[in-house]
N, C-alpha and C positions, 0 to 999 in steps of 0.2 A: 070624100074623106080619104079613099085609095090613093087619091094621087099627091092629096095635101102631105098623106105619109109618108111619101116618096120621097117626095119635096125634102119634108125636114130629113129624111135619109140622108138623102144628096146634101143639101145642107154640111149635118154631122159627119158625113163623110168626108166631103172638102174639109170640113174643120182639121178629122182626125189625120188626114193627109198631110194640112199646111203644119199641123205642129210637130207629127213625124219626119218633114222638112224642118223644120227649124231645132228641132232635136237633133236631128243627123249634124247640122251646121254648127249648134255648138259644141256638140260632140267632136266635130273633126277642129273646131279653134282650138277645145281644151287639150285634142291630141298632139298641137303642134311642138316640136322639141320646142322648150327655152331655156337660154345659153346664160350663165351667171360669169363673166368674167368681165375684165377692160375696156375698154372702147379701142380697143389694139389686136395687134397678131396675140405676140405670146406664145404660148402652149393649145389657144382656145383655136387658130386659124386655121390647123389640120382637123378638128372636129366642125369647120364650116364647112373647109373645103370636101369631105368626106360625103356630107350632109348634102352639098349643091350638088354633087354628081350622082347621086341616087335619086335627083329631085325632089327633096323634102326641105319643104316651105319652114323656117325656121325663126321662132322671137328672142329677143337680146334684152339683156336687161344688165345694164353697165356699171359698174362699181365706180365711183365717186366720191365715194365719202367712206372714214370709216366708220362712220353710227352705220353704214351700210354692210358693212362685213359684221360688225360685230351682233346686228339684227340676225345674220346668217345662223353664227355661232349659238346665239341664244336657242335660236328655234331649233338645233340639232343639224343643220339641213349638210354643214358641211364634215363629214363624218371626222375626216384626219385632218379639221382645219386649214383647208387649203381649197385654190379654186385652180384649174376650170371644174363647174357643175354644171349638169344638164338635166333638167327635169323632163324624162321621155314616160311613156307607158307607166305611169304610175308609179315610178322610180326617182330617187335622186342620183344619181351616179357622178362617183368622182372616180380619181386617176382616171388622167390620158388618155392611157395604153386601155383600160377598161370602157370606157365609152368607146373610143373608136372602132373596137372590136364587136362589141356590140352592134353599133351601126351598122359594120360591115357585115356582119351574119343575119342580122335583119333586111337587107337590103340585097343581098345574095352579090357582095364585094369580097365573099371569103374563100373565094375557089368553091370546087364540086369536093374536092375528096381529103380527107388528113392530110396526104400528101404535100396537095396543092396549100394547105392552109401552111403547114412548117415552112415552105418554101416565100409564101407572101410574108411569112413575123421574120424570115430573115435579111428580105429585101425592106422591107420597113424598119426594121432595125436598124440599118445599113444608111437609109435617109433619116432616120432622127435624130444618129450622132452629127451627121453631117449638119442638120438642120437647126442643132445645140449649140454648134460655134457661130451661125450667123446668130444665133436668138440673143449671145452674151457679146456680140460684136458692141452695138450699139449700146453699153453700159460703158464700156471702156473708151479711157483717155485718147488723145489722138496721136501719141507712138505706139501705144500699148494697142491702138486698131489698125496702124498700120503692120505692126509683126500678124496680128490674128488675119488680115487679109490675105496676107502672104501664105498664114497657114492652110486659110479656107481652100485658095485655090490649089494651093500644092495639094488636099485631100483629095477635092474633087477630082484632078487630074492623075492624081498617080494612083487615088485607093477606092474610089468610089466611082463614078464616073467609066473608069476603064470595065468592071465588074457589069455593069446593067447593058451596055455596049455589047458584049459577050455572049451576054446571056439572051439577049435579042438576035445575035447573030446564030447562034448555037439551035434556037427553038425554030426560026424560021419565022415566027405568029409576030402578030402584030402587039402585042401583050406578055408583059412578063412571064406572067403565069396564064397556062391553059389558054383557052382560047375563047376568051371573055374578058371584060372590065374588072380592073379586083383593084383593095385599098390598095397595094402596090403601086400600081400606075398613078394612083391618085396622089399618091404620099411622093413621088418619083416626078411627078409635072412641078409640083409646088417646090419640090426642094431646087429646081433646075431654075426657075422662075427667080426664084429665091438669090440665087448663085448670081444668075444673070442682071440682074438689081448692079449687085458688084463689080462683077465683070462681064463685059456684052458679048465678047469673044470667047466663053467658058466652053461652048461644045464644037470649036471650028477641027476640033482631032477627033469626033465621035460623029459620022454620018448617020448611023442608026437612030441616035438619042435626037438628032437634031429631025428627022421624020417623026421619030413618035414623038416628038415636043408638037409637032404643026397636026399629027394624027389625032393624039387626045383632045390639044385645043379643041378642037374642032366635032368632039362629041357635042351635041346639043345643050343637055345638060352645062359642060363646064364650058361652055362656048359662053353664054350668059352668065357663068359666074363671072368672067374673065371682062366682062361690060364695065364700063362704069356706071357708077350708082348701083352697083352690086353690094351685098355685104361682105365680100372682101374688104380685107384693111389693108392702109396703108403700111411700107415699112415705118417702124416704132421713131417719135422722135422727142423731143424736153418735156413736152408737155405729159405725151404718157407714161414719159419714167416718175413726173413727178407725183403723176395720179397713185400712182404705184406704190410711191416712198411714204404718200397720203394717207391710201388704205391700211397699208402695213406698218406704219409708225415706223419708219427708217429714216436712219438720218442721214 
């Protein structure tokens, strides 16, 4: 009878074991961020790119239709009627600049000290505007993109570009900031990436930038994002501006 009792012990024990497994499992599915925006870059590609270098396993869920956004609308979900959203930790979180920051504090991409943090929102500042004229590149006509190339690169070259070069030369470290991975570098690969889309010869006057382009690659992490069959997106083309004009009733 002692040992029968065991028996069902061991039993209810594996039982209680396999479903503490399987709690843990769906517990960590239901924790995975999921991403409400295009099946495009956009504004949403710096909150992937953010996400794969911290290595967190991320789900997408692509706007299509507008009964699709207006489904959003109804439910509350998107507060100032606008996307990207990202469903994390029990949050829905829009603006940008507010998820990404998030991530980055979460993931410990936001420097050790106040310091270090004013110095990354100024170097990410520094790649978003840049990162703004390629994002409206691809709406515009084809003289009205060829003046905006012409600007892209005159920024990168004379205003932005020269600045991060500097700043690598000045610290010595292999990282903008301190001497760790921070959303800087992250936001800084993508926007060079970005550039280089346009023009392949954009860092042949920055020997710095052109190492920590092959350095960061080369993290594990975004070394895989950088794969294809990654959820990287492609640069934007007819089909997802018209998704776009779709969702948002434009004409």
């Amino acid at each position: 009878a002692k040992l029968l009792m065991q028996q069902k012990e061991g039993v209810a024990g594996n039982s209680d074991q396999r479903l503490t497994g399987e709690f843990c499992c769906l517990k960590s599915m239901a924790e995975k961020p999921k991403l409400y925006y295009f099946n495009g870059r956009g504004r949403m590609e710096s909150v992937r790119w953010l996400l794969a270098a911290a290595g967190v396993e991320f789900e997408e869920e692509f706007l299509e239709t507008r009964e699709q956004y207006e489904n959003l609308l109804k439910d509350g979900y998107l507060l100032f009627q606008q996307v990207p959203m990202v469903e994390m930790d029990g949050m829905r979180l829009v603006q940008t600049r507010a998820i990404l920051s998030y991530i980055a504090a979460k993931h410990n991409l936001y420097g050790k000290t106040l310091k270090e943090r004013a110095l990354i929102d100024v170097y990410v500042e520094g790649t978003t505007d840049l990162m703004g004229l390629i994002r409206v590149h691809y709406k515009l006509d084809s003289e009205e993109k060829e003046k905006n190339l012409h600007l892209i690169i005159e920024r990168s070259t004379k205003r932005y570009f020269p600045v991060y070069e500097k700043v690598l030369k000045d610290s010595g470290q292999h990282f903008l900031v301190g001497n760790q991975l921070t959303w800087a570098d992250v936001q800084l690969i993508e926007a060079i990436l970005m550039v280089e889309e346009m023009e392949p010869t954009i860092l042949s006057q920055f020997p710095l930038l052109q190492a920590f382009k092959v350095r960061i690659s080369n993290i594990p992490t975004i070394k895989k994002f950088l794969q294809p069959g990654s959820q990287r997106k492609p640069p934007p083309d007819e089909k997802l501006l018209a998704t776009a004009n779709r969702v948002f009733n434009r004409k």
